[in-house]
C-alpha positions in Angstrom: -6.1 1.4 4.3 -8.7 3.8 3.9 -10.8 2.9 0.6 -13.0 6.3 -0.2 -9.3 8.4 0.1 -7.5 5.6 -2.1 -7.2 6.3 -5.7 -8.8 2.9 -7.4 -7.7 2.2 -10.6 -10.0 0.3 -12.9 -8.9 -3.3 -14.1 -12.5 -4.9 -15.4 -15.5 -2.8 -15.7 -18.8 -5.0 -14.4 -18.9 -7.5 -17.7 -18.8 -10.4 -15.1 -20.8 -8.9 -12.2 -18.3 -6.9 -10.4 -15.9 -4.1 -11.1 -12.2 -4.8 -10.3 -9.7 -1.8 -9.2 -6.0 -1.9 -8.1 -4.5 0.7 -5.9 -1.3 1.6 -7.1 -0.2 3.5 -4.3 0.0 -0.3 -2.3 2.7 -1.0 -4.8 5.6 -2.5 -2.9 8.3 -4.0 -5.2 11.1 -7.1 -3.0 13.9 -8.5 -5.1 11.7 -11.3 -6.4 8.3 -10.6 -6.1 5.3 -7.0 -5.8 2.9 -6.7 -3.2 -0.4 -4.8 -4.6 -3.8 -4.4 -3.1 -7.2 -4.9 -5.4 -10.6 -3.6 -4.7 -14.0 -6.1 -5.8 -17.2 -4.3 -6.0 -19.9 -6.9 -7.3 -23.0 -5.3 -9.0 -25.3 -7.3 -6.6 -25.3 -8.3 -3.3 -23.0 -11.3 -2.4 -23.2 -13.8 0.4 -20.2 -14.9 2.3 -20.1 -16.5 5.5 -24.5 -15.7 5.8 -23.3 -11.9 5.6 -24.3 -9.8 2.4 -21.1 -8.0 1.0 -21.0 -6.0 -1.8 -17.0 -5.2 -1.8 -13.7 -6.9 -1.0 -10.2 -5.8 -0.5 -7.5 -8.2 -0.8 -3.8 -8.1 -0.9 -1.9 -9.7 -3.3 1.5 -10.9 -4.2 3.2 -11.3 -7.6 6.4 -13.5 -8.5 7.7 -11.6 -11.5 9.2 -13.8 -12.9 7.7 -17.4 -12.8 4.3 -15.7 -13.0 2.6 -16.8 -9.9 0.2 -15.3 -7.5 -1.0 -15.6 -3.7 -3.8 -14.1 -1.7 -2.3 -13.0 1.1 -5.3 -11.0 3.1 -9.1 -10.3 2.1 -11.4 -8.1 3.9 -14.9 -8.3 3.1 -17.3 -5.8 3.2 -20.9 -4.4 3.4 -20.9 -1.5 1.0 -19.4 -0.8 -1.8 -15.7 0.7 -2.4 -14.9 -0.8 1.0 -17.5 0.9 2.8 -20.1 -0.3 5.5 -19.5 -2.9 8.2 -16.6 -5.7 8.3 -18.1 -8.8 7.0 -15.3 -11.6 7.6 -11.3 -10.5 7.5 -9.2 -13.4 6.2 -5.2 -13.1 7.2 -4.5 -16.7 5.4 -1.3 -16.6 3.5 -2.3 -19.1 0.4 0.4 -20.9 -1.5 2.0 -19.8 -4.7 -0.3 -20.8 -7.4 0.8 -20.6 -11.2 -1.7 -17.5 -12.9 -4.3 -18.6 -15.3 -4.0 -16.7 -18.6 -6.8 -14.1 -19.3 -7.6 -14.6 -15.6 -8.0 -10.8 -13.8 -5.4 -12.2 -11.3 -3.2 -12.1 -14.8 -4.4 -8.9 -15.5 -3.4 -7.5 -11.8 0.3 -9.2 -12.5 0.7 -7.2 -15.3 0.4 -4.1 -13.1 2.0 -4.7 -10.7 4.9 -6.2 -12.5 4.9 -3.6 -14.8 3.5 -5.4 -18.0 1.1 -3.5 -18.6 
């Protein structure tokens, strides 16, 4: 997924040190759950793994309706909006996990699911 052609939409504007995005074109809806990619670009330089990053791309899924979340990929990067050099690419599927109320994970199952 390319990031600079992908059209981000904004979830939570930099209040917490980053700004968070979802690209609603990576919607992809199963019988009982969405798949949805999110964008993370921090306001200051990171450190993951000894690398700097300053962006990171992870795809999600969604149970609709017991409300629960897993990471399913993350790719980690040097610039912002995705850009720059690979930092670390993750490809561990993560349990179900319930989502924490006013979490942004929350506010990314209500887009994808269609809450919102």
């Amino acid at each position: 997924m390319n990031s600079l052609e992908t059209q981000w939409t904004p979830v939570f504007d930099g209040l917490e040190g980053f700004n968070q995005y979802v690209d609603m074109g990576s919607v992809h809806r199963y019988p009982n759950w969405v798949e949805m990619w999110d964008l993370i670009d921090y306001n200051s330089v990171q450190v993951f793994r000894g690398k700097n990053v300053l962006s990171v791309k992870s795809r999600w899924a969604f149970d609709v309706e017991k409300k629960k979340a897993r990471l399913i990929e993350s790719v980690y990067y040097g610039g912002l909006l995705g850009g720059g050099d690979v930092c670390f690419h993750g490809d561990e599927i993560y349990l179900w996990s319930p989502i924490e109320p006013g979490s942004v994970v929350e506010a990314m199952w209500e887009i994808a699911c269609g809450k919102r």
